[in-house]
C-alpha distance (Angstrom), angle and dihedral (degrees) to the residues before:
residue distance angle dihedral
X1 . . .
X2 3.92 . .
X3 4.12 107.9 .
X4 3.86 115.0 -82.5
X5 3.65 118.0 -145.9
X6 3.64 108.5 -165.3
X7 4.08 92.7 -169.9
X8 3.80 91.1 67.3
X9 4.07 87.1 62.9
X10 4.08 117.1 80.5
X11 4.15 103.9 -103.0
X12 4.16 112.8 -131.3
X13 3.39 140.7 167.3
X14 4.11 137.2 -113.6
X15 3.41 123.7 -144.0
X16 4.04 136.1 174.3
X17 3.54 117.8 -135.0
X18 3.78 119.8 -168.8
X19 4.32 131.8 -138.4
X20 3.46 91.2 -163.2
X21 4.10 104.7 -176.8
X22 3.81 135.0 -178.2
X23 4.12 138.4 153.6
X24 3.56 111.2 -108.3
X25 3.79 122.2 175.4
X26 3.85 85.7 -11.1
X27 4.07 101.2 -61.7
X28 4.05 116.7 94.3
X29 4.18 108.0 -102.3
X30 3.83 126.9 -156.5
X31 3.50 129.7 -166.0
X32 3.45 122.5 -106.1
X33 4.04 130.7 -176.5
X34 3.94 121.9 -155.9
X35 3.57 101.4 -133.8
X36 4.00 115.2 -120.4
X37 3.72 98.0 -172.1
X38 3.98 133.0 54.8
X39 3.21 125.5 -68.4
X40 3.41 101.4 75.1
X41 3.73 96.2 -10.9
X42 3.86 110.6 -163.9
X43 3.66 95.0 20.0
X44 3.77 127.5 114.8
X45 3.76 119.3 -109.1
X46 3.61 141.1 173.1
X47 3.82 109.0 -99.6
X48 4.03 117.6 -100.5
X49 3.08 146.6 125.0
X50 3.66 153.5 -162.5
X51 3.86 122.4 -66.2
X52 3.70 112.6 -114.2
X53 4.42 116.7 -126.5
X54 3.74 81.3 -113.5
X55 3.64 106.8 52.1
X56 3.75 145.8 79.6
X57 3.87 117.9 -135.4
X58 3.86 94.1 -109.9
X59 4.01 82.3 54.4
X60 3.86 96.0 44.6
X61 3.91 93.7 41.8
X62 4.09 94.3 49.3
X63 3.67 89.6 40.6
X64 3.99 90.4 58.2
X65 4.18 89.5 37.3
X66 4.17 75.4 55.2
X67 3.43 102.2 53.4
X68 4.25 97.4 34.5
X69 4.10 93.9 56.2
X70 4.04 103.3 0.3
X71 3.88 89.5 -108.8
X72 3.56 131.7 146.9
X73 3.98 122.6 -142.0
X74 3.62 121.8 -117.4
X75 3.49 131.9 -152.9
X76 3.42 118.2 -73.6
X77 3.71 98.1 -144.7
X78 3.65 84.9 66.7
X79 3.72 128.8 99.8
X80 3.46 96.6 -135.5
X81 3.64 136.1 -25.8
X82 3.98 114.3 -71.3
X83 4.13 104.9 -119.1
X84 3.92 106.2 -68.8
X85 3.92 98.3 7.3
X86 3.69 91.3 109.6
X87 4.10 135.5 -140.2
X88 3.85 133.2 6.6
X89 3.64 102.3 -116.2
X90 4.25 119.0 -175.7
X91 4.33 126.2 160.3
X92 4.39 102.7 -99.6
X93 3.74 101.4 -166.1
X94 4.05 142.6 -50.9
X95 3.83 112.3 -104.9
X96 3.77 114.2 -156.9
X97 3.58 112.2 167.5
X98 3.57 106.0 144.7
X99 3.92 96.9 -145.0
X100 4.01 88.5 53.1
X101 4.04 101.3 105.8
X102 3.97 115.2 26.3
X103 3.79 90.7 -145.8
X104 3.94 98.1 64.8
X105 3.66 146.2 -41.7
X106 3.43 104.4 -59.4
X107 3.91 129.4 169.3
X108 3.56 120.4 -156.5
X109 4.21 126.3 -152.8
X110 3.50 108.3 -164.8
X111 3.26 139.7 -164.9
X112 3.67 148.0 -147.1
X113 4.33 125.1 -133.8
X114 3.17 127.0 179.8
X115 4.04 129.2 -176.8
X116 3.20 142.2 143.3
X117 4.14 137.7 -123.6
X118 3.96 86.0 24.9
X119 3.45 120.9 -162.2
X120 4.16 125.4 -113.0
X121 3.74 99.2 -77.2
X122 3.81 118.1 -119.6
X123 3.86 130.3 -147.5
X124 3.39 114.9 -124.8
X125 4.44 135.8 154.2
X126 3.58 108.9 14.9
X127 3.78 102.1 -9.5
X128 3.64 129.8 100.2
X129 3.78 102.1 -162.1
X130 3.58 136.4 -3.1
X131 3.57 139.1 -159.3
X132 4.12 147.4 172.7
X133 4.30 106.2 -110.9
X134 3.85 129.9 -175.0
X135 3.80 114.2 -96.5
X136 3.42 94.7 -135.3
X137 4.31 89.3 53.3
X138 3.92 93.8 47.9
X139 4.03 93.3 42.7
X140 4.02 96.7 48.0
X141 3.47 115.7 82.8
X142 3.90 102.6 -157.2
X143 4.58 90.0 52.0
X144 3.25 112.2 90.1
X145 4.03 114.0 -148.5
X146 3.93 116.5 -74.5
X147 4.15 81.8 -31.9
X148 3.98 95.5 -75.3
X149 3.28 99.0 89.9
X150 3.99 140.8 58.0
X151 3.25 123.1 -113.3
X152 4.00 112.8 -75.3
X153 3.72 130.1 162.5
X154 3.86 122.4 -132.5
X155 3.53 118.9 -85.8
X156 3.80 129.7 -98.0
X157 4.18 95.5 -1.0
X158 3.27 94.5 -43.4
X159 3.50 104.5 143.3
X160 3.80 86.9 55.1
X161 3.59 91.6 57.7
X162 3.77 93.5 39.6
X163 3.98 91.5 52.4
X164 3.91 88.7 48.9
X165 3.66 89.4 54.5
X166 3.97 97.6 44.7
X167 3.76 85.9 52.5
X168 3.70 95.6 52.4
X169 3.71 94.5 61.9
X170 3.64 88.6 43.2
X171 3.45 91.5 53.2
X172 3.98 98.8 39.5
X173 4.01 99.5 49.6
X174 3.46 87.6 55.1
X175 3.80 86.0 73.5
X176 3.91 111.9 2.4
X177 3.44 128.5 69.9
X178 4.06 85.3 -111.3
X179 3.48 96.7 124.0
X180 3.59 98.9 70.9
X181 4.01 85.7 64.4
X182 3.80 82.6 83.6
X183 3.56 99.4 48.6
X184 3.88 120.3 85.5
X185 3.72 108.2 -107.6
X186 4.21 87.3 -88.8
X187 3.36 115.0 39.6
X188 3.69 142.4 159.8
X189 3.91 129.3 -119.6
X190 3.06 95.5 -119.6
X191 4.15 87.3 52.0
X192 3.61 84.2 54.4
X193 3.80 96.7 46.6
X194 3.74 84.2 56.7
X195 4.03 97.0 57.6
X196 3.67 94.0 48.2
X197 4.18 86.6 49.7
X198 3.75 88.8 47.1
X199 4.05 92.4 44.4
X200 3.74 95.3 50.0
X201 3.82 109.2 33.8
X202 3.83 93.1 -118.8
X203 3.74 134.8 114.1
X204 4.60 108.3 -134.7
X205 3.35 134.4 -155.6
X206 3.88 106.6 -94.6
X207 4.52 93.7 -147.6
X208 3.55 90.1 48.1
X209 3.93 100.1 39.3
X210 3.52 85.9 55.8
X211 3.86 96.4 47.2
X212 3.45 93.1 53.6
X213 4.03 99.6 41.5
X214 3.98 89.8 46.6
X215 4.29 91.4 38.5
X216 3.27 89.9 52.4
X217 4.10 113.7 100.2
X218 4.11 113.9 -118.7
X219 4.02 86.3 -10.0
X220 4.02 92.3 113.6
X221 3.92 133.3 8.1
X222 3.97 119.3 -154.5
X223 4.03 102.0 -114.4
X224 4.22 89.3 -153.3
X225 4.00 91.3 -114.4
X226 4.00 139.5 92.6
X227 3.79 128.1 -149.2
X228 3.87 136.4 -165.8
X229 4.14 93.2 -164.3
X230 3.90 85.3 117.7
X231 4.00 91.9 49.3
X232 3.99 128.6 -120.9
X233 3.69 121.0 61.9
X234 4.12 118.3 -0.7
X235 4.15 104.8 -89.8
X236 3.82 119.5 -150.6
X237 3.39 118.0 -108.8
X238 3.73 140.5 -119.7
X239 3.82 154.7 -156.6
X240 4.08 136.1 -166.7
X241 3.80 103.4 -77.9
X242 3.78 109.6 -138.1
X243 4.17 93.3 -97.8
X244 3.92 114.2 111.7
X245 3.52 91.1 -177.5
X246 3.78 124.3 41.4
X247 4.03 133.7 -130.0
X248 2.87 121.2 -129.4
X249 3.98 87.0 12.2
X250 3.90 115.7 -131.1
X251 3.65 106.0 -104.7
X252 3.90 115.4 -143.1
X253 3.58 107.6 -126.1
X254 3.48 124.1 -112.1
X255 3.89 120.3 -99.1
């Protein structure tokens, strides 16, 4: 092997930054961090981090997801999370752009979670405060955030990465059984119907959500139980099927 000399290569850094997504009071939520520390100091970010010299990304991205909302990453093979086990955790993109942190090259893998019932968030490395935020309000450009603040973008390109993610679950419960990742581990259809109406921006048809969740095979299991935590008449209850990919898929509508 001819002699490497790894000072005649540019040095940069690798960081994880997280799209961490759930439904809360029926609109989709990410996580967002006010940064503490320059760059960007006082700005909201998506939380991340720096990879560790002794860690893999999968490590470094469910150690962050750990210390953000006290989570632990399931497999992403899995349909959903078995009761307990914690978040859905997969790799989003790599962003590269070499003008995307003033303090050095850095590249960024992030990742996409996805859970539901998730817990207060807590500050923690270089953030100051931290808090769960409507898509829709970090994404548009002309809200400002929860209507005390003026209009700021993300840090970094964080509302790059964060529309990336958002479109990724978009795109994947449309024909995976991702959805359910959401859900508690028993849920109703009409819990479910709610997710996927949160997720893509779009009110459904309850008769024929239901017809196509409960027609399609592996989709849905009954869980033997009923529940009146959504009010009216006791609805049956559910869990993930053992599909990971749906037929016939369920086709976002068109809007």
């Amino acid at each position: 092997m001819s002699p490497y000399d790894p000072s005649a290569y540019p040095p940069f850094a690798v960081t994880v930054d997280l799209v961490v997504l759930t439904v809360r009071r029926h609109a989709l939520c990410a996580l967002v961090v006010r940064r503490g520390e320059p760059p960007f100091q006082g700005r909201w970010a998506l939380p991340g981090g720096f990879v560790r010299a002794d860690e893999d990304l999968g490590a470094a991205a469910a150690r962050e997801l750990a210390e953000e909302t006290g989570l632990c990453a399931h497999d992403p093979g899995d349909p959903a999370p078995a009761p307990g086990a914690g978040a859905h955790l997969e790799q989003l993109a790599t962003y590269g752009d070499p003008e995307r942190d003033p303090r050095m090259r850095v590249v960024s893998v992030a990742h996409l979670a996805l859970a539901p019932d998730l817990p207060a968030p807590r500050p923690g490395g270089d953030a100051n405060s931290v808090r769960w935020a409507p898509v829709e309000e970090l994404l548009s450009p002309e809200a400002g955030f929860g209507g005390d603040e003026p209009p700021v973008p993300l840090a970094f390109d964080h509302a790059r990465i964060l529309a990336d993610g958002v479109e990724r679950a978009r795109s994947k419960i449309e024909y995976s059984s991702l959805a359910t990742a959401f859900c508690p581990p028993e849920f109703t259809v009409g819990e479910l119907r709610r997710v996927y109406e949160a997720v893509w921006g779009v009110a459904l048809d309850p008769r024929n959500f239901h017809r196509k969740v409960t027609g399609t095979p592996g989709f849905l299991v009954p869980a033997g139980g009923t529940t009146t935590r959504q009010g009216g008449r006791p609805a049956q209850l559910f869990r993930a099927g053992g599909a990971t990919l749906l037929n016939p898929p369920m086709l976002r509508p068109e809007v």
